[in-house]
N, C-alpha and C positions, 0 to 999 in steps of 0.2 A: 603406414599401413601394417605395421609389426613384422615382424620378420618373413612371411607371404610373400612378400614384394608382389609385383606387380602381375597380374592375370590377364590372358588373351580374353576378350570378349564372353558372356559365357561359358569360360573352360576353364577349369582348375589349372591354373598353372604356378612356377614358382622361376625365378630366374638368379642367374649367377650372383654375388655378391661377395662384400666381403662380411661373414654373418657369422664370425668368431670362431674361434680353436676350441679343440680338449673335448670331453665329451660331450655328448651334444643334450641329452634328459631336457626336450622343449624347444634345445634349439635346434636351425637346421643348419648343418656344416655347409662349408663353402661349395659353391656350384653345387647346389641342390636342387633336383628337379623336383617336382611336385604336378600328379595328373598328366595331363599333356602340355608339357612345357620342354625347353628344347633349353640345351647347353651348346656354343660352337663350338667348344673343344669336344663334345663328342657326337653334337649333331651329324657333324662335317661327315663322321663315318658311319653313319646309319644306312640300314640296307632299305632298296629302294621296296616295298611289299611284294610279296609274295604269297601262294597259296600255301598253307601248313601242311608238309608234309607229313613226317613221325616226329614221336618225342623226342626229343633233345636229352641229355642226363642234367640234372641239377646241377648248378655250381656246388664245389667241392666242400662249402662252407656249411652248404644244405645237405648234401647229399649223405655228409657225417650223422645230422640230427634232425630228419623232417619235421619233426615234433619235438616241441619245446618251449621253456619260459623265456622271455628277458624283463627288465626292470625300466623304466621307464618314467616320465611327466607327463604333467597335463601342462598346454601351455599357461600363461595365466586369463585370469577370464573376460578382460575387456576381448583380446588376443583371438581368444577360441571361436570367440562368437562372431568376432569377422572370419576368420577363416567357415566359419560354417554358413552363413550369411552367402558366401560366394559357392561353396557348394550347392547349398538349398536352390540357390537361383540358376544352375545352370542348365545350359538350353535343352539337353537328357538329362531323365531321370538318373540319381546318383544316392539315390536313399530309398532304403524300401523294409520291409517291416513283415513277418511272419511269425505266426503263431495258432495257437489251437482252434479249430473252426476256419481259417484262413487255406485254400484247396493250393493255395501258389501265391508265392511273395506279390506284397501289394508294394507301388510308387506311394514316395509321398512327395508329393512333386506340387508348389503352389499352379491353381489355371491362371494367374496372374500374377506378376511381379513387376519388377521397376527395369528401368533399362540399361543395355549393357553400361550405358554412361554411368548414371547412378551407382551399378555395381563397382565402377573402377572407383567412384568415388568413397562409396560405403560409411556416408554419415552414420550416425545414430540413427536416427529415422529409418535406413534400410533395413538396419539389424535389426532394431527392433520390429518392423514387418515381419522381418524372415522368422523372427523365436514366434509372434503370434499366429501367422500362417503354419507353419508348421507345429505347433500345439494343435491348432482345429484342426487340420488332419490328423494327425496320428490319435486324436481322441474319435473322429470319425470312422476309421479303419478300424480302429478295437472297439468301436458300438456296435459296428455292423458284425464283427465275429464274434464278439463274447457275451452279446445281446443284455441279458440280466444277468449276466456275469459279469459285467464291465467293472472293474476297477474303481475303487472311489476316487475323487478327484485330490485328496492327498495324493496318494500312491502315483495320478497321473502326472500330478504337478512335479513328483523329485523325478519320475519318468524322463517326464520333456528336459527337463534344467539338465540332467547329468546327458541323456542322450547326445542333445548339442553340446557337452564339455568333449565326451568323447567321439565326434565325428571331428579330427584331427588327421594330417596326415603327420603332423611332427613325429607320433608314437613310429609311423610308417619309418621316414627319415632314419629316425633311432637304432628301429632293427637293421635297415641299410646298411648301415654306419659299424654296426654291433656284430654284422655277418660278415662284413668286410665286402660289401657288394659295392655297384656305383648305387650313390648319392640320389637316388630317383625312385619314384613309384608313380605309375604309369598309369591310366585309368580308372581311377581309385572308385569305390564304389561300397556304400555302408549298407547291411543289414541286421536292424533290430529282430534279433530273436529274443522270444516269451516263450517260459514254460513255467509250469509248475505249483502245486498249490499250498502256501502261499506266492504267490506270481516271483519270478524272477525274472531277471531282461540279460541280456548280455548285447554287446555291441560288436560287430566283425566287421572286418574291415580288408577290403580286398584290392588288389593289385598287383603286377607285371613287376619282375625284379630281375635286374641281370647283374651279372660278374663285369661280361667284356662288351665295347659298343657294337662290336659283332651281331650280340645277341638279340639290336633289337631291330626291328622291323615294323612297317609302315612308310607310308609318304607325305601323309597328314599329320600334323600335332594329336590333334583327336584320334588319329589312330593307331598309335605309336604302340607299339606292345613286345613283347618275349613270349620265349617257350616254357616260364616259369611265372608262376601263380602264387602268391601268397596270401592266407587268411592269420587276421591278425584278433584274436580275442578278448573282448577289456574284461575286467570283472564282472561282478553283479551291479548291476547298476544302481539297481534297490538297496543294495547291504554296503555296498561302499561309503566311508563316513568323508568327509571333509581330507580328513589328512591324506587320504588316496590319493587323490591327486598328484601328491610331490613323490609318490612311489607307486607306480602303477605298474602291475604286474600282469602284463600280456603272456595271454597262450600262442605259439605261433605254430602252423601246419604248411608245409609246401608241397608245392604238386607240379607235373609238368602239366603243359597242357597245349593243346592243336587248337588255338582258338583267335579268333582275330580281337573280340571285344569282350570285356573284361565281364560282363554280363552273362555271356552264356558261359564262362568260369565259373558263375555264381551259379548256375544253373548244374553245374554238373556236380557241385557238391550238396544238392538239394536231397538226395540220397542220406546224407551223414544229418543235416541239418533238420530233417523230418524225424530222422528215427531219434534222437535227443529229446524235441519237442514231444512223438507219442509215447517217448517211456520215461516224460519229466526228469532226464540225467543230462548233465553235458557230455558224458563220457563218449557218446558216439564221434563227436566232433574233435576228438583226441586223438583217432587212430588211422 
């Protein structure tokens, strides 16, 4: 199943292994979580939930440069497209899509899929569902906002293909690895944003990051989080050639945050994410 390993039912997960040295550009280091997935060396000391107080200060690694580049892969693409396959399929919405005419982020979530079995299995056959399912939607979502604006179907087809390359959590891993945090991202959660004319897309990607197993909190896998947020930004999705991939250069933003699900994280940076979209710049999603 490539280097993923194995998923709870439903839920992103990723489990301990032995999943190579040195740095990681695609791979995931040893005992690396992924979503809601659990490690015993550090589950063991996870706090049992609680209601979110105040904010917490960043780890020391973030709190130097909240904003900032690293460099990065894609995994390769049999790889990506299972890991997104189990994404697409899981039992919450985990991908959502906003842009011009759109009042608030839309799911793109199939009403049908295969079962958690099938998911654990992930033939060809699912993948392949989950890239066609997920193309009719998100060609759905932008008919219904951009009406006789819509995109021609070139533009949607490298749309969809690169989209599913980058809803990865490896990139996620990476920065982990790269900030010197634990090994984990927690609830991971993608939005497609569109602006601009000629259209642009970018991909963000968001998740719970902690320093120390202190930090994190929940009593459920699925609801395992921190007081530390982070948005991960891929390129353009439309302008990126082929060789991106083996060099991908994410924007990353951190933030604390009082939040139990990673969702309403998403929500409170809707602010920065709007105003980019209505003045066609990324710049706002920068600061």
């Amino acid at each position: 199943e490539g280097r993923l390993g194995g998923f709870l039912p439903l839920i992103v997960r990723a489990f301990p292994g032995p999943l190579g040295r040195g740095p990681t550009h695609g791979r995931r280091p040893e005992g690396a979580w992924m979503g809601c997935g659990s490690s015993k060396a550090v589950a063991s000391q996870v706090h049992v939930a609680r209601p979110p107080s105040k904010k917490e200060s960043l780890p020391p690694s973030l709190m130097v440069s909240k904003l900032g580049r690293f460099q990065s892969a894609l995994p390769p693409f049999a790889e990506g497209r299972r890991d997104f396959a189990r994404i697409f399929f899981a039992k919450e919405p985990k991908i959502f899509v906003l842009g011009k005419g759109m009042p608030s982020m839309r799911p793109i979530q199939p009403s049908t899929g295969p079962s958690s079995a099938h998911i654990g299995d992930l033939s060809e056959q699912v993948v392949e569902r989950a890239v066609a399912l997920f193309g009719e939607n998100l060609r759905l979502q932008l008919s219904q906002a951009f009406g006789s604006a819509m995109p021609d179907k070139e533009v949607l087809d490298v749309l969809t293909e690169r989209a599913i390359s980058s809803m990865t959590v490896n990139i996620a891993l990476d920065f982990a690895q790269h900030m010197k945090l634990l090994p984990m991202f927690l609830q991971p959660a993608f939005l497609i944003v569109l602006l601009g004319q000629p259209l642009q897309a970018k991909a963000a990607t968001y998740g719970f990051v902690a320093e120390k197993p202190q930090h994190i909190q929940g009593d459920r896998p699925e609801s395992k989080r921190t007081p530390f947020c982070v948005r991960l930004l891929s390129p353009d999705l439309l302008a990126a050639g082929e060789e991106a991939s083996k060099n991908w250069e994410v924007e990353y933003s951190a933030m604390e945050v009082c939040t139990t699900t990673i969702t309403q994280a998403v929500e409170m940076d809707m602010p920065k994410v709007k105003e980019a979209i209505n003045s066609d710049r990324w710049d706002p999603m920068m600061r």
